[in-house]
Structures are given as structure tokens and as C-alpha cells.
NUPAPA-64985 format. One record per atom (N, C-alpha, C): residue in one letter; x, y, z. Coordinates in pm, whole numbers, padded with zeros to 5 digits, always signed. Example, Ala and Ser with C-alpha at 12.3 -4.5 7.8 and 13.67 -1.06 7.14 Angstrom:
BEGIN
A+01319-00569+00780 A+01230-00450+00780 A+01320-00330+00780 S+01285-00225+00708 S+01367-00106+00714 S+01290+00003+00787 
This chain:
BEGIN
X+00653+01342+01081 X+00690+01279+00955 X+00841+01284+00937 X+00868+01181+00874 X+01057+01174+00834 X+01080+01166+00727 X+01254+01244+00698 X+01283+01203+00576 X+01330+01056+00552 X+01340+01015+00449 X+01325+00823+00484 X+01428+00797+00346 X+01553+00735+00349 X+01596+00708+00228 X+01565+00573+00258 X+01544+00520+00100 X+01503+00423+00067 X+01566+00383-00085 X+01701+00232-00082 X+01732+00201-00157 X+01680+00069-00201 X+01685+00006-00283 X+01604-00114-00337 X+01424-00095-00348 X+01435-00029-00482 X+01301+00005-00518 X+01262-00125-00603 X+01224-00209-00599 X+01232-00346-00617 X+01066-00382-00639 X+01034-00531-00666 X+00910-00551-00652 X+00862-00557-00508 X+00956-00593-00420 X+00943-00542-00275 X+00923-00470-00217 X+01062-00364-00285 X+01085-00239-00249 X+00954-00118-00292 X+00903-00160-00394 X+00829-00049-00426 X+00711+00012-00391 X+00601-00073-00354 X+00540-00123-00254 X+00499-00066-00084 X+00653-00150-00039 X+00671-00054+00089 X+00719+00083+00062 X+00765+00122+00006 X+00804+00285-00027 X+00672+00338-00021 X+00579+00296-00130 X+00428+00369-00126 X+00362+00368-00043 X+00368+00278+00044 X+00263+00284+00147 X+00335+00392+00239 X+00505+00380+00266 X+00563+00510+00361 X+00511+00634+00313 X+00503+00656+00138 X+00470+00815+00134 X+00322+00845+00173 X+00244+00723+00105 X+00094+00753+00161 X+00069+00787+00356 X+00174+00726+00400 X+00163+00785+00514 X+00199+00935+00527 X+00261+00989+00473 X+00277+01102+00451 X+00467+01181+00473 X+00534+01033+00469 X+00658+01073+00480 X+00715+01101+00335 X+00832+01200+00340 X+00899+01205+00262 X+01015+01125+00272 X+01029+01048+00107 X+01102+00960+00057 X+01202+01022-00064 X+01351+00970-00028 X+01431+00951-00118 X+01523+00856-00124 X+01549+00869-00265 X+01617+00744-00333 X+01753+00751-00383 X+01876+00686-00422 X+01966+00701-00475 X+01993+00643-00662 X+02060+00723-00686 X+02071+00626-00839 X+02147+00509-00841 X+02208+00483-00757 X+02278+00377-00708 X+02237+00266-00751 X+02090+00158-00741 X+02059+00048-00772 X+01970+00020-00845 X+01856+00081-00854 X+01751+00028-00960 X+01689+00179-00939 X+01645+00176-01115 X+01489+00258-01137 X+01440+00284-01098 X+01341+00384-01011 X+01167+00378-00957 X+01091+00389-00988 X+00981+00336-01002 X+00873+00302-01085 X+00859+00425-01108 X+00726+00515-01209 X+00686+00633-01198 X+00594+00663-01109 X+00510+00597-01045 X+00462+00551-00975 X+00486+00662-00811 X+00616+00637-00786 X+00702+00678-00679 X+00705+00808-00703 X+00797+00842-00812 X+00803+00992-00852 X+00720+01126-00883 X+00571+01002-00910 X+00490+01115-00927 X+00393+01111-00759 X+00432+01085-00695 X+00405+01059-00499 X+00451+01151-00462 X+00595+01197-00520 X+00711+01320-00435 X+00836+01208-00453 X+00871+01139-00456 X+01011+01055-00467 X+01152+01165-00486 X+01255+01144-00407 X+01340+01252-00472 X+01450+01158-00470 X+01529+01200-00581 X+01654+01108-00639 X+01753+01200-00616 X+01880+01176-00538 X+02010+01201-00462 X+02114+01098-00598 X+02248+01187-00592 X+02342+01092-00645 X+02410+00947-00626 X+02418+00949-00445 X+02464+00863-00378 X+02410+00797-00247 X+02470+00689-00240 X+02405+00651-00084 X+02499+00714+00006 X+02585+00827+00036 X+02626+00894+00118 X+02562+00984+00066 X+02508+01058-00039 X+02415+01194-00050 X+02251+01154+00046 X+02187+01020+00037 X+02097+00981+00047 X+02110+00980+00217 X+02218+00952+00297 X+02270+00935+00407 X+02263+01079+00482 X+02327+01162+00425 X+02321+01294+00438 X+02193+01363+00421 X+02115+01315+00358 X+01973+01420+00305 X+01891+01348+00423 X+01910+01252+00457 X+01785+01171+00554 X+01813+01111+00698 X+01689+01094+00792 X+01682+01082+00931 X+01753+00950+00928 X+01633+00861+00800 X+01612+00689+00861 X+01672+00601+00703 X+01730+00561+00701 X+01788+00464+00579 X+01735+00335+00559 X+01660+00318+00455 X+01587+00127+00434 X+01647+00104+00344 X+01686-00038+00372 X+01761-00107+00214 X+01667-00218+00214 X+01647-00218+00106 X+01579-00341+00021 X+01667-00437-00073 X+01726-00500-00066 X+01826-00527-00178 X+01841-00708-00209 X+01906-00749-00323 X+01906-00881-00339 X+02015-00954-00257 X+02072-00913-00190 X+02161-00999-00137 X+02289-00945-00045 X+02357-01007+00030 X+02486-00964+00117 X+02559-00863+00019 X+02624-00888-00090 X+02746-00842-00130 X+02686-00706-00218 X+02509-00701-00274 X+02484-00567-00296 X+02440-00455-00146 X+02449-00517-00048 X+02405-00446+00078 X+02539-00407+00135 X+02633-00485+00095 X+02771-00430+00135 X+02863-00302+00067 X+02787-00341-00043 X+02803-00249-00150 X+02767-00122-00134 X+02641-00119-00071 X+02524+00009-00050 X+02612+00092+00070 X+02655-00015+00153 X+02641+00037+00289 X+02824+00134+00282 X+02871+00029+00230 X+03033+00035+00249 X+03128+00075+00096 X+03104+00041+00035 X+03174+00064-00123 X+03150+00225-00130 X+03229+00252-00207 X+03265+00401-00259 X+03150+00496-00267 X+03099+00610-00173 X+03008+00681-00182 X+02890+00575-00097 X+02891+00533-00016 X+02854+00401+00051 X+02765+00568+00155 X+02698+00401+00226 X+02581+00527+00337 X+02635+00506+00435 X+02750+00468+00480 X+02795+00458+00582 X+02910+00662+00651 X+02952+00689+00497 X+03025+00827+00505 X+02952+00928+00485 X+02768+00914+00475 X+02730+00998+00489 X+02615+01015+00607 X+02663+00943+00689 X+02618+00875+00863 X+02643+01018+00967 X+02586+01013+01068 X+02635+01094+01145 X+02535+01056+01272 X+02583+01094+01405 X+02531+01015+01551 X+02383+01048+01528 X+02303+00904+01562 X+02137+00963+01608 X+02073+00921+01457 X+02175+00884+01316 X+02056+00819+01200 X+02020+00678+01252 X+01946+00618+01116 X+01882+00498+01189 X+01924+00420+01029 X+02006+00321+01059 X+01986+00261+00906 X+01889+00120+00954 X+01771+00079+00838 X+01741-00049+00888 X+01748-00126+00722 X+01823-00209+00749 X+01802-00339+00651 X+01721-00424+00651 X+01614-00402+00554 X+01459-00508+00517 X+01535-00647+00462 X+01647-00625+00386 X+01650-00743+00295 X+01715-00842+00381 X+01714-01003+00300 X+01716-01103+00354 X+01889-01168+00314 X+01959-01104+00385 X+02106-01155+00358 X+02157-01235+00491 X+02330-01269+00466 X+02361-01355+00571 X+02389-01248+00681 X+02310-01414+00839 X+02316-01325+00952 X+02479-01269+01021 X+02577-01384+00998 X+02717-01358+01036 X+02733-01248+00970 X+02768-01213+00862 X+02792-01037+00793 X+02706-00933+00849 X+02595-00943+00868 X+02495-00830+00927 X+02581-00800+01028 X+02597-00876+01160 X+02665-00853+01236 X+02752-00776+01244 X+02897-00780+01125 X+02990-00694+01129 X+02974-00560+01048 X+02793-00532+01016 X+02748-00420+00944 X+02709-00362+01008 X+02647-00416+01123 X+02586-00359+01275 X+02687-00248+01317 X+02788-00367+01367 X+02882-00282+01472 X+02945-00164+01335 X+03005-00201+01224 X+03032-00076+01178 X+02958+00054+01192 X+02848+00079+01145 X+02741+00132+01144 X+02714+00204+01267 X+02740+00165+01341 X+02737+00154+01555 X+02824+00206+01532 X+02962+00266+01480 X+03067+00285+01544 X+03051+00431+01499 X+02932+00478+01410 X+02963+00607+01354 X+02864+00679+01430 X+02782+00606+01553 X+02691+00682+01648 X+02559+00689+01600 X+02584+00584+01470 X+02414+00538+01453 X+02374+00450+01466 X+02223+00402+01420 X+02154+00277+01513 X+02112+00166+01426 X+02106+00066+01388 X+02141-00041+01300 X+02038-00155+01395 X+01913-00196+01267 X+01861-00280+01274 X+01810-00387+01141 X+01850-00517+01166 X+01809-00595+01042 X+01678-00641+01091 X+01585-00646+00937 X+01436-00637+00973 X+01384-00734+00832 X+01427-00834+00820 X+01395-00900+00674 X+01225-00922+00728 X+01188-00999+00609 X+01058-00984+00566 X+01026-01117+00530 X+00871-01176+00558 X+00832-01257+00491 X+00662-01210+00430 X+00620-01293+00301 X+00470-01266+00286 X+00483-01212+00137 X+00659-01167+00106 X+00616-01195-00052 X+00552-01050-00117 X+00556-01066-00221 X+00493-00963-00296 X+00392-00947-00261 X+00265-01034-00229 X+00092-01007-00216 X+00137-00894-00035 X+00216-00959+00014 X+00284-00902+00126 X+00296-00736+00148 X+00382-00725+00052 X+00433-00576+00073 X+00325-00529-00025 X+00227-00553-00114 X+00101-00471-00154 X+00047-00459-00058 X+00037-00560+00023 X-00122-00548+00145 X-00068-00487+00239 X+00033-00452+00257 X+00106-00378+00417 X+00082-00520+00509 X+00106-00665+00468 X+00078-00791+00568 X+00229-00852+00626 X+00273-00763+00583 X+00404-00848+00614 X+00487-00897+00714 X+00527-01022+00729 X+00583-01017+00868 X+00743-00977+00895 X+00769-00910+00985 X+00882-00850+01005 X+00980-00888+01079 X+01062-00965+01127 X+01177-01026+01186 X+01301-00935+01252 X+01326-00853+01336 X+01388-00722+01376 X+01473-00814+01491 X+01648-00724+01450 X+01717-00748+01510 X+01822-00662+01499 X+01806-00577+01681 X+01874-00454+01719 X+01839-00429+01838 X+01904-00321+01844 X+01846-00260+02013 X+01718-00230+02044 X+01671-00255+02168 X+01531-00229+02175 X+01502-00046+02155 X+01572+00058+02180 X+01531+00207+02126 X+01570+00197+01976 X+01656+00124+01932 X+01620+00156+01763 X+01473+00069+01703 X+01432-00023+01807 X+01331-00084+01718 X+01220-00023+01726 X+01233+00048+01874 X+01076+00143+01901 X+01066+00261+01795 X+01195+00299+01761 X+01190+00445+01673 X+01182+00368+01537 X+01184+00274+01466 X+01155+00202+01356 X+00986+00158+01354 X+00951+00143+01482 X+00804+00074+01510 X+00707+00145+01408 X+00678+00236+01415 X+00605+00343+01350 X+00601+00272+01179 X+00705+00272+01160 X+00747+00232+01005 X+00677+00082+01010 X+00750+00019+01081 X+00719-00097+01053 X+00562-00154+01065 X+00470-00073+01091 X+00340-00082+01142 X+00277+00011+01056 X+00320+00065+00931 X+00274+00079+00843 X+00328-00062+00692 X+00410-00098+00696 X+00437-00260+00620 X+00397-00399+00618 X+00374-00410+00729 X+00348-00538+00805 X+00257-00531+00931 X+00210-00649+00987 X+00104-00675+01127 X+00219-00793+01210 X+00270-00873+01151 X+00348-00952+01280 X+00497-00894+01283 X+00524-00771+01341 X+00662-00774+01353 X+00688-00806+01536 X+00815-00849+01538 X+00857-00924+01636 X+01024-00868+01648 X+01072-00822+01788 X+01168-00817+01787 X+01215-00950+01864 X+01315-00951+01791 X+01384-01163+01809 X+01528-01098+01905 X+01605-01021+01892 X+01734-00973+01956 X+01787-00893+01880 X+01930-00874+01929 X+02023-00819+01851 X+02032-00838+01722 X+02108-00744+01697 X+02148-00744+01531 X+02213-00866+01485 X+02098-00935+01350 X+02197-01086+01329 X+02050-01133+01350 X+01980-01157+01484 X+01872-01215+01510 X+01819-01196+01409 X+01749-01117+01368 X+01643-01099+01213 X+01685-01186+01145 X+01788-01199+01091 X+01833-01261+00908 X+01844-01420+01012 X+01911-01471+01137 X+01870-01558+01163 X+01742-01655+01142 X+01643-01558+01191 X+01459-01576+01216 X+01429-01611+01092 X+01488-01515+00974 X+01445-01528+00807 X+01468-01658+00754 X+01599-01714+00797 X+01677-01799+00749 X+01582-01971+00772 X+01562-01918+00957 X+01482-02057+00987 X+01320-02058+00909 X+01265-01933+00897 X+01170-01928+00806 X+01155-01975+00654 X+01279-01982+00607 X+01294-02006+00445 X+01370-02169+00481 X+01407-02214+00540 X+01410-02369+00560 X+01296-02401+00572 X+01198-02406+00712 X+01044-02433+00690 X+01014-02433+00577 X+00988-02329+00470 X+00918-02351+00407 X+00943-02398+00287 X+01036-02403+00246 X+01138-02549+00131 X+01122-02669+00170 X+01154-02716+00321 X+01109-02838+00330 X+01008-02883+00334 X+00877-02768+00400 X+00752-02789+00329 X+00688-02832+00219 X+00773-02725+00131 X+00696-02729-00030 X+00798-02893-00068 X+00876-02945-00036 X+00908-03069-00040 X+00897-03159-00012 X+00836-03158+00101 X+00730-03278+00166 X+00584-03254+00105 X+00551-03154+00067 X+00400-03176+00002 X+00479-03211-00167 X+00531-03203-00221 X+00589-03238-00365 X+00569-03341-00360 X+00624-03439-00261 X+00697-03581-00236 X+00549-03687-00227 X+00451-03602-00130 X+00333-03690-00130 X+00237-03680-00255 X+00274-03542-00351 X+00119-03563-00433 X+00199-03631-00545 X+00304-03599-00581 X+00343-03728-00679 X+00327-03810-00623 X+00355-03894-00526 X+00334-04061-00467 X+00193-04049-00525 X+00083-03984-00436 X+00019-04007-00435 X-00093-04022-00622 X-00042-03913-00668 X-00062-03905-00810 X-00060-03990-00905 X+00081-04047-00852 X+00111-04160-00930 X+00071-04327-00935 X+00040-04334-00781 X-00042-04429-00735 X-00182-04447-00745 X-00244-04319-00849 X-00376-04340-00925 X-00454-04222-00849 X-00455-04169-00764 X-00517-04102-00685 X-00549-03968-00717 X-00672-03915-00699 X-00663-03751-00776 X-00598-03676-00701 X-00528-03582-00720 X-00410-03544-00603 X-00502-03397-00523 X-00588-03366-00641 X-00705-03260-00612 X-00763-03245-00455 X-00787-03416-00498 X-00905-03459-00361 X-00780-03529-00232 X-00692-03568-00322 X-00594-03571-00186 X-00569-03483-00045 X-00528-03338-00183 X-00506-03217-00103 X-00607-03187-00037 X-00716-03190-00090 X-00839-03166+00022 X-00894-03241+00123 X-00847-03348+00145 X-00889-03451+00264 X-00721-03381+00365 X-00612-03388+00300 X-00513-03349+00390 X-00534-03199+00484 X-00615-03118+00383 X-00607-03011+00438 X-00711-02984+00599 X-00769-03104+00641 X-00879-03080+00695 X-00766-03183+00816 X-00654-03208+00828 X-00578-03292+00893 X-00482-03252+00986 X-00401-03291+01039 X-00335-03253+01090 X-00163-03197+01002 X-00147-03269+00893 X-00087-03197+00777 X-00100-03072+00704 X-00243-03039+00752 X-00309-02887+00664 X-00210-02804+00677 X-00167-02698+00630 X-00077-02553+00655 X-00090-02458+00546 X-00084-02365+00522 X-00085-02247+00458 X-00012-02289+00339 X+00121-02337+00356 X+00185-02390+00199 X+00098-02529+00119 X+00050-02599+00176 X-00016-02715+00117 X-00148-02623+00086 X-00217-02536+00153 X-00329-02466+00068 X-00293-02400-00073 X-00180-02294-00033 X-00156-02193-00161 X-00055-02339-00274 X+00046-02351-00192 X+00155-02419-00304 X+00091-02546-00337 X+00032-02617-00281 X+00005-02728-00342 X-00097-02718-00451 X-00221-02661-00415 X-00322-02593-00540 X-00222-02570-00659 X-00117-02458-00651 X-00067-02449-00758 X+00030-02567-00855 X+00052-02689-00771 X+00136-02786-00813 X+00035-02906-00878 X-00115-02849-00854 X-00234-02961-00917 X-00293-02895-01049 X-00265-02731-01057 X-00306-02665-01131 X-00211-02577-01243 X-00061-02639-01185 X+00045-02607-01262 X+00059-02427-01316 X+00030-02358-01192 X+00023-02235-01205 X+00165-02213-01137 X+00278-02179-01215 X+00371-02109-01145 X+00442-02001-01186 X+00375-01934-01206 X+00433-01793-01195 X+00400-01725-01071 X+00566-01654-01081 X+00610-01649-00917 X+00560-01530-00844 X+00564-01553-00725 X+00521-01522-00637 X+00645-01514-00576 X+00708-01605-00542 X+00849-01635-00481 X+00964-01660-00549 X+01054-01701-00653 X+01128-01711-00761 X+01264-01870-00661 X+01231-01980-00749 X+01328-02090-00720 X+01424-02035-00670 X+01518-01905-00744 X+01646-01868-00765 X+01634-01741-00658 X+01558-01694-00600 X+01549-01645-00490 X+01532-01753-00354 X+01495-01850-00344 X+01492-01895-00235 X+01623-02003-00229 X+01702-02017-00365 X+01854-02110-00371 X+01931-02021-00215 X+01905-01927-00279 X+02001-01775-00252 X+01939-01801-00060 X+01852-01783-00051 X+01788-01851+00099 X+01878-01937+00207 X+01796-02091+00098 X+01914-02199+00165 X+02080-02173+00131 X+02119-02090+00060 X+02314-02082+00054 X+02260-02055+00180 X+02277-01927+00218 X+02277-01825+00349 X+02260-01932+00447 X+02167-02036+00444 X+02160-02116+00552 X+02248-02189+00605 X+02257-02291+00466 X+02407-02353+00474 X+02512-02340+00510 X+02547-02214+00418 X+02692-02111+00485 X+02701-02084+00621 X+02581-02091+00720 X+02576-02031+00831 X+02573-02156+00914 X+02554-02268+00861 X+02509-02376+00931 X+02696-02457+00908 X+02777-02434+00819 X+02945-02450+00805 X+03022-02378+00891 X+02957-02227+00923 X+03069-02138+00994 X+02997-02196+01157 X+02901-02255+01179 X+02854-02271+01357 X+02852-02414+01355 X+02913-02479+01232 X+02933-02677+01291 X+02812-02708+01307 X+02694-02688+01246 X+02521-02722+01266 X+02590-02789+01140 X+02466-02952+01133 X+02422-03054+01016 X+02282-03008+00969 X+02267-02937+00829 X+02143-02949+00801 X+02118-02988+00663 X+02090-03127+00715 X+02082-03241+00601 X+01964-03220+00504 X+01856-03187+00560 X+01736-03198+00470 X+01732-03099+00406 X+01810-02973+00446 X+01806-02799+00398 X+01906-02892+00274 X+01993-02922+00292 X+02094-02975+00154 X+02010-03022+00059 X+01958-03120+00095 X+01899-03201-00014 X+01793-03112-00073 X+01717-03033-00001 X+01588-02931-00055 X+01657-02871-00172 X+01803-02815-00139 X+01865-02713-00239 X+01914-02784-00307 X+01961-02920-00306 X+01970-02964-00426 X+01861-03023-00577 X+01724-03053-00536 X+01662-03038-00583 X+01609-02876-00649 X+01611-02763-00561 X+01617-02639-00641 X+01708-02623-00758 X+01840-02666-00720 X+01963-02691-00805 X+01886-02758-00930 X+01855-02891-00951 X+01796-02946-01047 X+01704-02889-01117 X+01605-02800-01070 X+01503-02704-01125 X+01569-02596-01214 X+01663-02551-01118 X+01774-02442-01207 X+01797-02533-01338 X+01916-02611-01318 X+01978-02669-01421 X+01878-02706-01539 X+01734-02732-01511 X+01693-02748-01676 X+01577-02627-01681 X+01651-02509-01627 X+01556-02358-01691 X+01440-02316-01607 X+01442-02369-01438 X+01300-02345-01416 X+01363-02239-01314 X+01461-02199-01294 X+01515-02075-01170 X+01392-01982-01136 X+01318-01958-01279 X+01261-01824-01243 X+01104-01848-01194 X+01091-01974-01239 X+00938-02030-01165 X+00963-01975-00999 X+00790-01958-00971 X+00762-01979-00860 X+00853-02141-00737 X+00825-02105-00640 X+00941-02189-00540 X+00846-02362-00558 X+00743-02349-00557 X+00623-02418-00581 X+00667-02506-00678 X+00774-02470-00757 X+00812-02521-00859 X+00897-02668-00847 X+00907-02630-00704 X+01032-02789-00710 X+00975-02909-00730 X+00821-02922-00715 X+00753-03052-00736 X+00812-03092-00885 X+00851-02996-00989 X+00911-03068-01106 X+01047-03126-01112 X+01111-03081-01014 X+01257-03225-00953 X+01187-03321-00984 X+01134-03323-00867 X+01064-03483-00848 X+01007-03555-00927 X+00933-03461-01047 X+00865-03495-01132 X+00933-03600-01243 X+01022-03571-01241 X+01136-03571-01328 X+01189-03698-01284 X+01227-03752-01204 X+01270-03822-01123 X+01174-03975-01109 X+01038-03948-01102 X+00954-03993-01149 X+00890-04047-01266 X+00904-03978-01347 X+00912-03972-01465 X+00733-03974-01486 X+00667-03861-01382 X+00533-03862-01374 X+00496-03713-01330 X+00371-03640-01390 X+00355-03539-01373 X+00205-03537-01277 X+00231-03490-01172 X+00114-03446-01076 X+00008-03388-01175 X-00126-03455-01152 X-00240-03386-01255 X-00360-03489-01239 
């Protein structure tokens, strides 16, 4: 069993933490970023001042966090887990930030004689309840085997893709898929909606097609039944396609349809729907239309 710090106690974060202690590791946390449920604390949870106290008290370091510039924060900013490092820890980053920066978090991290792997996540909240999650790992192959353990208590498809960078890459092409998904099924049940058709029985003749997929089962149901509360949050997956974009400006890649997807998220934002489910963008269109799927 290991000691395991664990920052970003999150709706993500919290989740996988429990299932690590139910395995029987000991977990701690920093005051650094968010709350922990009580939940955690009454498991054994132990709360450290800092992410260099948290660095210092523990084998293996997980960050869970919303984004590049709070993971930079964690890792590197004042009392950071990087000064309380020493040869042989293991930091792994779950969360889904940009892959170019990971990179230069890697090698920092590497330079203090520890082992650095990015490991973002897909599957969502129902995800990290069920331990289903899929895992995207990118590092050396002995830091991923000594992470394996962990990660095979979180998730069933983890995959090492390469080096450090690979993961948040893998994430990145994963969260395009599935925007342009939920935008190509938007695009047909309004047409189709609007052109008189029950969009109900649409979805169900499509699903038996060569169109069928996992997002036209879950997201489209919810875009006939106008259930969106999230699962996934608009304003979490904006944050997605930036990362993509940004990454697709610094390597001279065109990704035209990722633009336009986020600009329709953009439109969802702008009249209050950020916090809906991602499912949500069918109301761009809606809008646009000037017709509501139903």
C-alpha cells in the first residue's frame, strides 16, 4: 500500500480518491485547492499545508485539476510539489490540460529525479463513480507500470499512447470526436425535426445504422427529452477545444470543424447555457433555426 497525495478533490477528483482508499491506500490532501468532501475524511483523508508538504509526506502525487495554469500552479508556484520532490517520487497528472506545457512539466519534474506521467481521463462523472474510466498515459514505460496498480483500480481501458504530452494529446483528439459528434447529431435531428419528422423515431432507426454510436444513444435521447443537466459542462469542454486549437496554432494543423464546433459552444455560453450539459449545443442550432427539437 502507498502513501498517495492527491490534489483536486473535485467531482472527479473525489470519486477516484475513494475508490484509492477503499483499496486500502493511504491518502493525503493539501489545503491548497478545494474542500474534501466529508466523505474522504471520515475514510482516513489527511490534510498537509502545502503541495511541497503533500510532496514530502508521499510516495505518488495525483492532480486532478481544472486546467494548465491551476496545474502549474500546483506543481510550480510558491510551496509548489515540485520543492517537495526528491529522486524515485512519482507525480501523475489525471487532469485534462495543454499537451505542449505538460511537456515542459515533464522534463521539470524529471530533472528533480522523479517520474512524471500525464494520464487524463475520459467517461465523466458516471466514470470515476464506476471505476470505468478510460485512461490516456503518457510517460515512461517503468513509471506507467508503477502507476498501473492505481490506474486499474479507476478505470478498465487504460492505454499507454507514449511519452509525456502523448496523454493530453489522446484527450484532446478524444474531446474533438466528440463535439463534432454531438454536432453532427444536433444538425440532423433539428433538420430532421423540423422537416416534420419525430426525431424520437429518427434516433431510433439511426441507431440500428451505420451512424449508431454511444453519443447519438446517450446525447441525442437527451436532446429529444431536453434533459441537460450535466454530466459534462459546455464550459468544460470550450476549455477542451481552446487546448485543441492552441495546439493546432503552435504545430500549423487547420482544424476547421473543431472552430466552428467551439463557436457554436461560444453561442451557448453567450446566452447562459455554459453550465448545461455538452449535449447542450443542439440549442445553437436551435436558435438559428428558430425551431426546437421535440
Amino acid at each position: 500500500m502507498a502513501d498517495i497525495g492527491f490534489i483536486g478533490l473535485g467531482i472527479m477528483g473525489t470519486p477516484m480518491a475513494r475508490h484509492l482508499q477503499d483499496a486500502g491506500h493511504e491518502l493525503y490532501t493539501s489545503k491548497f485547492f478545494i474542500e474534501p468532501k466529508p466523505e474522504l475524511i471520515d475514510n482516513g483523508l489527511k490534510i498537509v499545508e502545502s503541495p511541497k508538504a503533500l510532496a514530502e509526506r508521499t510516495d505518488i502525487i495525483i492532480l486532478m485539476l481544472p486546467d494548465t495554469p491551476e496545474v502549474k500552479d500546483v506543481l510550480f508556484g510558491e510551496n509548489g510539489v515540485v520543492f517537495g520532490l526528491t529522486p524515485g517520487k512519482l507525480v501523475i497528472d489525471m487532469s485534462s490540460i495543454s499537451p505542449i506545457d505538460t511537456k515542459e512539466f515533464a522534463k521539470k519534474i524529471r530533472e528533480t529525479g522523479s517520474e512524471y506521467i500525464d494520464a487524463p481521463v475520459s467517461g465523466g462523472e458516471v466514470g470515476a463513480k464506476n471505476a470505468t474510466l478510460s485512461i490516456m498515459a503518457g510517460g515512461e514505460q517503468s513509471a506507467f507500470d508503477r502507476a498501473l496498480p492505481l490506474f486499474k483500480l479507476l478505470g478498465k481501458n487504460i492505454t499507454l499512447v507514449g511519452d509525456c504530452g502523448d496523454g493530453q494529446v489522446t484527450k484532446v483528439a478524444n474531446q474533438i470526436i466528440v463535439a463534432l459528434t454531438i454536432e453532427a447529431i444536433s444538425e440532423a435531428l433539428v433538420l430532421a425535426s423540423k422537416a416534420g419528422a419525430d426525431p424520437a423515431r429518427v434516433r431510433e432507426a439511426l441507431m440500428g445504422g451505420f451512424a449508431s454510436s454511444r453519443i447519438l444513444e446517450l446525447h441525442g435521447e437527451r436532446m429529444i427529452k431536453r434533459t441537460f443537466d450535466p454530466g459534462f459542462r459546455i464550459s468544460l469542454h470550450q476549455k477542451d477545444l481552446n487546448l485543441a486549437l492552441q495546439s493546432a496554432k503552435t504545430l500549423g494543423v487547420s482544424l476547421p470543424n473543431t472552430a466552428s464546433t467551439q463557436e457554436l459552444f461560444n453561442s451557448c455560453a453567450a446566452n447562459g447555457d455554459s453550465g448545461l450539459d455538452h449535449s447542450g449545443l443542439v440549442k445553437a442550432l436551435e436558435r438559428i433555426a428558430n425551431h426546437q427539437v421535440a
